[in-house]
C-alpha positions in Angstrom: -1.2 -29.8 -7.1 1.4 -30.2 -4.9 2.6 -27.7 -2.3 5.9 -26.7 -2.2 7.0 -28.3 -5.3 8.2 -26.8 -8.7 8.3 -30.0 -10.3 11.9 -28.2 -12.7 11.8 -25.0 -14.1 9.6 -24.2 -16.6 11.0 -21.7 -19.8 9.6 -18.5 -20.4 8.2 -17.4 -23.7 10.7 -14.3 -25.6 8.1 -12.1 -24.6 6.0 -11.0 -21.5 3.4 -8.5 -21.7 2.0 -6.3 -18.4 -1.5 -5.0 -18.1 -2.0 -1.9 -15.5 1.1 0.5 -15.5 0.9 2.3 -12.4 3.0 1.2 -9.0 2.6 -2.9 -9.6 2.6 -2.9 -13.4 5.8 -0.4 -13.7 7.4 -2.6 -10.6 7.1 -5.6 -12.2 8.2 -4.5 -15.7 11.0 -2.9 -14.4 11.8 -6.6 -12.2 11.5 -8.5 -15.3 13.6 -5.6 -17.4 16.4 -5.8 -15.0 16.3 -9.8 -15.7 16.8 -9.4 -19.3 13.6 -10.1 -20.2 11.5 -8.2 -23.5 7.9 -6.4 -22.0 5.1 -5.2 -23.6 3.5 -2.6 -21.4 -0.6 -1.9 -21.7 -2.6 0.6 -20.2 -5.8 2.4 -21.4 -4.7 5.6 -19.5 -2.4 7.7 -21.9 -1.0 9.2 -19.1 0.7 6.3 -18.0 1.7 4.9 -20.9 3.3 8.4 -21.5 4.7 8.1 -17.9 6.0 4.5 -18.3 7.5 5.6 -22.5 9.9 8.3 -20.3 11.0 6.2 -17.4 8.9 7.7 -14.8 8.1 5.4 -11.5 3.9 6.8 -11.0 5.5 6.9 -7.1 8.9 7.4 -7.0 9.9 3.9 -5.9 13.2 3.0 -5.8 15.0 1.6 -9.0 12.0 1.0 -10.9 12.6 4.8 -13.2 16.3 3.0 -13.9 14.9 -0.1 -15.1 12.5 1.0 -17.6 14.7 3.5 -18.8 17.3 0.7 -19.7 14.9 -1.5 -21.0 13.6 1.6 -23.4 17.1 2.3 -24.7 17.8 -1.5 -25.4 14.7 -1.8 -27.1 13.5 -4.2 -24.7 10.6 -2.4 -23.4 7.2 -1.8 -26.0 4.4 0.9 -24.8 1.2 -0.3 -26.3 -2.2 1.1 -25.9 -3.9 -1.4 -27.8 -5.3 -4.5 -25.6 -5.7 -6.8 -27.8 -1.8 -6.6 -28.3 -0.9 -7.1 -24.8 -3.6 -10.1 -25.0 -1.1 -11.7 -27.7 1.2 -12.7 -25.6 1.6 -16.3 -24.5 2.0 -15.3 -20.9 0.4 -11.9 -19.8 0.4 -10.6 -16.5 -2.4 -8.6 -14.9 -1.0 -6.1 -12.5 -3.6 -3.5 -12.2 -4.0 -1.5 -8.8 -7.6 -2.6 -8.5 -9.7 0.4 -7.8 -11.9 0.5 -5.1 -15.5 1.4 -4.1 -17.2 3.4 -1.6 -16.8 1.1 0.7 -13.4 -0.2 0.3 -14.0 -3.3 -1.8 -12.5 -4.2 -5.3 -14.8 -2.8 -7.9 -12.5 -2.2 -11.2 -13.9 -3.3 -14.7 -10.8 -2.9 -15.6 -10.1 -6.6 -14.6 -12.9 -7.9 -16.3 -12.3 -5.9 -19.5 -8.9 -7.6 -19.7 -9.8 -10.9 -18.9 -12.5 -10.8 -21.9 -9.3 -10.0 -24.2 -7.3 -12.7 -23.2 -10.0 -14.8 -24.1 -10.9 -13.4 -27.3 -7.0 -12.6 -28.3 -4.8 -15.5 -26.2 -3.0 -17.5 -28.2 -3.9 -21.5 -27.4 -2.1 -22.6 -24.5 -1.1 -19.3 -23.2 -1.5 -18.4 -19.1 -2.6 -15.4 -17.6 -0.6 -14.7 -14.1 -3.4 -12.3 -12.1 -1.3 -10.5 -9.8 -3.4 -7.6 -9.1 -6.2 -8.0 -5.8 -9.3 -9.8 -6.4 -11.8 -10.9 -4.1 -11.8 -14.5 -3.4 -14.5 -16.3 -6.4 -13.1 -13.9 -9.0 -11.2 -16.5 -10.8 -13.7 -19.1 -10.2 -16.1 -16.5 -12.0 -13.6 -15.5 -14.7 -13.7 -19.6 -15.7 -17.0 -20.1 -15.6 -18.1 -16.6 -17.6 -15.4 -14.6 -19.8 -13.0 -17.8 -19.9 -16.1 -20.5 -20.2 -15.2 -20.7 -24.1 -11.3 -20.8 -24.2 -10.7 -24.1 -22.0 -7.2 -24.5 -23.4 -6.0 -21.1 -21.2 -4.7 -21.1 -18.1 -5.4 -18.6 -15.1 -2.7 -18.5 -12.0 -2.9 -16.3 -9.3 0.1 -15.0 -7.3 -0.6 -12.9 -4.5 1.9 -9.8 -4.2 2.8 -7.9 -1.2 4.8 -5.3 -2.4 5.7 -2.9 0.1 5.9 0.7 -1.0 9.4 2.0 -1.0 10.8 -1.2 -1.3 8.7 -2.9 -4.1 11.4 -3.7 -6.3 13.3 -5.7 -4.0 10.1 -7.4 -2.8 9.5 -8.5 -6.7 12.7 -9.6 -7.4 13.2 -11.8 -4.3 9.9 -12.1 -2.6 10.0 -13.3 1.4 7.1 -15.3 0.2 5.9 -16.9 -3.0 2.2 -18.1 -3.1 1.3 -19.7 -6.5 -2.7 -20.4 -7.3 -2.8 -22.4 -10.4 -5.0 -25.3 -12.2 -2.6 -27.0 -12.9 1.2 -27.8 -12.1 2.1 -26.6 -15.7 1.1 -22.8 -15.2 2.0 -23.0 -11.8 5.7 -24.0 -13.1 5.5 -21.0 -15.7 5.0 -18.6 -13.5 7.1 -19.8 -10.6 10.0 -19.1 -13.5 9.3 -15.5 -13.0 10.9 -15.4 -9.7 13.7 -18.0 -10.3 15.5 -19.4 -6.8 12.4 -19.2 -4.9 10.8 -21.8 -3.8 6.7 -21.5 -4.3 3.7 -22.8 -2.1 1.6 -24.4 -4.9 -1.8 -24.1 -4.2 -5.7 -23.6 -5.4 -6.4 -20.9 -7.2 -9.2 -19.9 -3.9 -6.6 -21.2 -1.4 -4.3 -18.3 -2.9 -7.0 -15.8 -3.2 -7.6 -16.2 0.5 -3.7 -16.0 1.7 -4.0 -12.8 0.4 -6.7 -11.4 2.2 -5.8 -13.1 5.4 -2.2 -11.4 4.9 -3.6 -7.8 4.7 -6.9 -8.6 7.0 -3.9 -9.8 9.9 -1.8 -6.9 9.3 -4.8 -4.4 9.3 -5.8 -6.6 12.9 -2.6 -6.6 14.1 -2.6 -2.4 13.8 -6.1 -2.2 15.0 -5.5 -3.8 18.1 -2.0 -1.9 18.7 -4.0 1.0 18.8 -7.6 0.1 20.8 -4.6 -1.3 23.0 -2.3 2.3 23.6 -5.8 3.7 23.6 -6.9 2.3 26.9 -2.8 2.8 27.9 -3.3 6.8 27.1 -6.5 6.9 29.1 -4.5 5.3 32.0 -1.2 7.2 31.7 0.8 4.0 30.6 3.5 4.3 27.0 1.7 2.3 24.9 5.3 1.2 23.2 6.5 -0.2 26.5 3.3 -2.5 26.7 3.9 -3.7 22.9 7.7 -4.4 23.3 7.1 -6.9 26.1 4.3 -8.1 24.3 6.2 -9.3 21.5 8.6 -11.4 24.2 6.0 -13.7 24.7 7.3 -17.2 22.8 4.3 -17.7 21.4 4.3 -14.0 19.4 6.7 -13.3 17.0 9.1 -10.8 17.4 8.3 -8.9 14.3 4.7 -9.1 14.9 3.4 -5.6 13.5 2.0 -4.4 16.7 3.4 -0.9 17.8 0.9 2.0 18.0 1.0 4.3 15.3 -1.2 6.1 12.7 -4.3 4.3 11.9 -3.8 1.7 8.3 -5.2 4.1 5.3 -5.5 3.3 1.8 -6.8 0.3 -0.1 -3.9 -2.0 0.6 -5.1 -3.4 3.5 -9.1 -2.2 3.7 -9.3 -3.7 0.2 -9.0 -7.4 1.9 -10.8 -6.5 4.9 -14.0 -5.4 3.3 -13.5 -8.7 0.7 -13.5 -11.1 3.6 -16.5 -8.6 5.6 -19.2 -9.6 2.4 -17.4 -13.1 2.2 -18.2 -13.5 6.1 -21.2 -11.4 5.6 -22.8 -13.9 2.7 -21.8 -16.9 5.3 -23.0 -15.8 8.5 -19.7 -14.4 9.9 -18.8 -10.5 9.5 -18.2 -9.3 13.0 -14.4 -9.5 13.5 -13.9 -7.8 10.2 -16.5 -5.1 10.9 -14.6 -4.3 14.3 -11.3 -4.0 12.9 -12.8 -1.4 10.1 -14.8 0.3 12.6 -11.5 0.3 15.4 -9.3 1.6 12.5 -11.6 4.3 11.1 -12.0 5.9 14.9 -8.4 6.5 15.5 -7.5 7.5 12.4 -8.4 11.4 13.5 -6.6 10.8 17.0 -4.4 13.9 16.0 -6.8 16.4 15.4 -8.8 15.2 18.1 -6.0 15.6 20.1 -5.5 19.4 19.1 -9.3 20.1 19.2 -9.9 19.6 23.2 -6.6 21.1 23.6 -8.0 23.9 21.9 -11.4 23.6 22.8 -12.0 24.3 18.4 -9.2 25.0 15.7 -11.3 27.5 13.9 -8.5 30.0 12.9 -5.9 28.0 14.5 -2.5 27.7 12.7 -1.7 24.6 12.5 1.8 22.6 10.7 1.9 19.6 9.2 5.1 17.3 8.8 4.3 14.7 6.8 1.8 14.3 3.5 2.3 11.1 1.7 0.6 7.7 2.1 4.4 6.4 3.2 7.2 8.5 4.4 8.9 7.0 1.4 7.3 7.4 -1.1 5.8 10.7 -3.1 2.7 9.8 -3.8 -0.8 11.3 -1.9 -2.8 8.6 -3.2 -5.0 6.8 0.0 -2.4 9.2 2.2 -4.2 9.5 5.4 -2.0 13.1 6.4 -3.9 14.4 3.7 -7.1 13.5 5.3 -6.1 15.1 8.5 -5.1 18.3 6.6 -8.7 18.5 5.0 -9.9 17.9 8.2 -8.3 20.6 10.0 -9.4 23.0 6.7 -13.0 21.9 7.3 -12.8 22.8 10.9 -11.2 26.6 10.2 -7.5 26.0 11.0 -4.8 27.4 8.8 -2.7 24.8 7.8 1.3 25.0 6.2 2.7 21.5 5.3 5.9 20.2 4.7 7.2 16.9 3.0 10.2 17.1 1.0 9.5 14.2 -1.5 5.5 14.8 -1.7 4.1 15.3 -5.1 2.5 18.3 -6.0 -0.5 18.9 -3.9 -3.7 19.5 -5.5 -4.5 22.8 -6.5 -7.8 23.0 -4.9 -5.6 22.8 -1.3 -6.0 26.0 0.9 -2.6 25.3 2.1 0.8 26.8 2.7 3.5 23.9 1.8 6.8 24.9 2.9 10.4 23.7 2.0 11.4 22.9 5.4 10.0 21.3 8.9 11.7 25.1 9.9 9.8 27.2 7.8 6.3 25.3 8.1 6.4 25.9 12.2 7.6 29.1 12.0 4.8 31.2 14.1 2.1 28.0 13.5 0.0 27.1 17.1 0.5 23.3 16.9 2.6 21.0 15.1 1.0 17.9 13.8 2.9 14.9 12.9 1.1 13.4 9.9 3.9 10.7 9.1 7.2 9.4 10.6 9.3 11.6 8.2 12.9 10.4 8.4 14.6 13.6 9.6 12.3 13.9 12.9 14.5 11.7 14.5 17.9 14.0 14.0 15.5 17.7 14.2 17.2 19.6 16.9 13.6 20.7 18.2 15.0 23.7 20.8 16.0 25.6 17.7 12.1 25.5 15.6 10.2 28.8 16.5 6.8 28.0 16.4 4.3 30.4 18.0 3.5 27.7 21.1 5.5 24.5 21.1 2.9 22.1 20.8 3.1 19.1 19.3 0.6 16.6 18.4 1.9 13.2 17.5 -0.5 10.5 16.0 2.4 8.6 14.5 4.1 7.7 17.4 7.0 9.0 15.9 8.9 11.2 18.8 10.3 10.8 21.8 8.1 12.3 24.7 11.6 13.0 26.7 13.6 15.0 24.0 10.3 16.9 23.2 10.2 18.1 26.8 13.7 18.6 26.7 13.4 21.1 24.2 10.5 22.7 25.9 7.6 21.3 23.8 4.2 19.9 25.2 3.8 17.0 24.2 0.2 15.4 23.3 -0.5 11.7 21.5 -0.6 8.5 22.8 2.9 7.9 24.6 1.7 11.0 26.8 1.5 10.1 30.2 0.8 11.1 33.7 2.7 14.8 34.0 3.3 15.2 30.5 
């Protein structure tokens, strides 16, 4: 195949069907809805399909609820729970969220399980576009086990990076198209799903890998902002000032990801770390990857470790939390590391009140106080910890919150040390430094 080259558009069949109906799948249906396009949608869990038959985005993103619900009332968009009818199709899309393991790593039979369908139900000729994550070797597998009888079908693999809150725009004019096909046919069908931009044709390994070497450098990149404001903490230096001139060196770009901030959590970006730590680890070379995991999964407490030598112990503590979901927009708690730190501070004794106005509803099993505003959930609390960069923080007029002690511990990196103690507040996170 040849990189960078399309070789002419390639048409697409009347009909494309998505497999997996949670963020990706409803993102992409709702990408190729707004192009005009018909959709069958599959999932085996009803409460998705239910989900996706009224309109409703699994995570609130942006534009996606609109979408399906004009593509339901123009008849353009079918709910199926049957497999085999999604396997029909003469282009089907896999956009599962793979599900994880203990350890991080893909482990979803759900992939497999849909795979096997195509091959028993794919019409001759038709392609399967894999866009949800696999380790690197899964298609090779897929061709050589569940595919090994059906050499007329086609398997491509486009990497997504779809960034939460903006994951429609990302789909419908992607900063980067990767296209891992096995031959320059497929690859042309599925470069027609994102018409005017130009792909990067390549293996269907090459492609596996650009994904994890995306998320494994962006999960680096956040590692070593934070080992980095670590040591600038212990030595009384802002962290932020070191990274801005940082990124004024030529030979780093600009928009490298490399402020100090919250520690990566979820599967998004641990996913590809622990794929290339047992790819490394079955060739002889782990130890980067097992440093970045091991960095990341240290600081991710910084908060609460903050608020614990303060305090010496939280037991009984009252403690706020702004901030719940996995992104500041979004809704959804799913991988949210805020709500890690609130079970934390639970397990250690501390009372906890929470407040995020577009958070979901929390689960029911949470000994916690939510509140409806960053007002009411300090009101008489101990300490405020920041669990995400909420939006409003940057407008809150902080001299007029009435918390029992103005304490504030931020692991976000989200407020400004000088308006803090402005408004008489003690500041404590990693922009804290000498007199603060």
């Amino acid at each position: 195949m040849t990189s960078d080259d399309q070789g002419g558009a390639a048409a697409l069949p009347a009909e494309i069907s998505v497999c997996g109906l949670w963020h990706l799948g409803t993102t992409v249906a709702a990408g190729l809805l707004s192009r005009g396009h018909q959709v069958v949608g599959y999932d085996p869990d009803d409460g998705l399909r239910r989900g996706a038959g009224r309109a409703q985005a699994p995570t609130g993103e942006p534009g996606v609820g609109d979408a399906l619900a004009a593509g339901l009332r123009e008849q353009r968009l079918r709910i199926t729970g049957d497999i085999a009818d999604w396997a029909r199709s003469t282009l089907c899309l896999l956009t599962y969220d793979s599900a994880v393991d203990a350890e991080g790593g893909v482990a979803d039979d759900r992939l497999d399980a849909a795979v096997a369908a195509f091959a028993e139900y794919g019409p001759r000729g038709a392609v399967l576009v894999v866009l949800s994550q696999v380790p690197a070797g899964t298609h090779t597998r897929w061709r050589g086990g569940l595919l090994a009888g059906r050499p007329d079908l086609r398997i491509v693999h486009v990497p997504e990076n779809l960034r939460l809150g903006e994951a429609l725009a990302d789909f419908l004019e992607p900063p980067r198209l990767v296209i891992g096909a096995e031959d320059d046919t497929a690859a042309r069908l599925a470069a027609a799903l994102f018409p005017a931009v130009e792909s990067a044709n390549v293996s269907l390994t090459e492609a596996e890998l650009v994904k994890h070497a995306t998320n494994a450098y962006l999960g680096l990149c956040v590692a070593f902002a934070n080992e980095l404001a670590w040591i600038g903490f212990r030595l009384g230096a802002d962290p932020t000032v070191v990274a801005r001139l940082l990124k004024t060196d030529p030979r780093i770009s600009p928009r490298a990801p490399l402020l100090p901030g919250a520690a990566f959590s979820g599967s998004t970006l641990q996913r590809d770390l622990v794929a290339l730590r047992r790819l490394g680890t079955e060739h002889g070379r782990a130890e980067l990857f097992d440093s970045v995991l091991s960095a990341n999964q240290r600081h991710a407490y910084f908060a609460v470790d903050l608020l614990r030598a303060h305090y010496g112990g939280l037991a009984g503590r009252r403690v706020a939390v702004a901030g719940l979901t996995y992104k500041p927009t979004t809704r959804t708690l799913r991988d949210s590391l805020p709500l890690r730190l609130v079970h934390q501070l639970l397990a250690e004794g501390a009372v906890v009140s929470a407040y995020d106005p577009l958070a979901e509803e929390l689960p029911g099993d949470l000994a916690v106080e939510r509140a409806g505003s960053l007002a009411a959930c300090v009101k008489g609390a101990d300490a405020l910890l920041i669990g995400s960069a909420l939006p409003e923080l940057a407008d809150t007029d902080w001299s007029r919150l009435a918390p029992a002690e103005r304490l504030v511990a931020d692991g976000c990196v989200a407020l400004s040390p000088e308006v803090l103690r402005a408004a008489g507040w003690q500041y404590l996170g990693m922009r804290q430094v000498s007199g603060s």
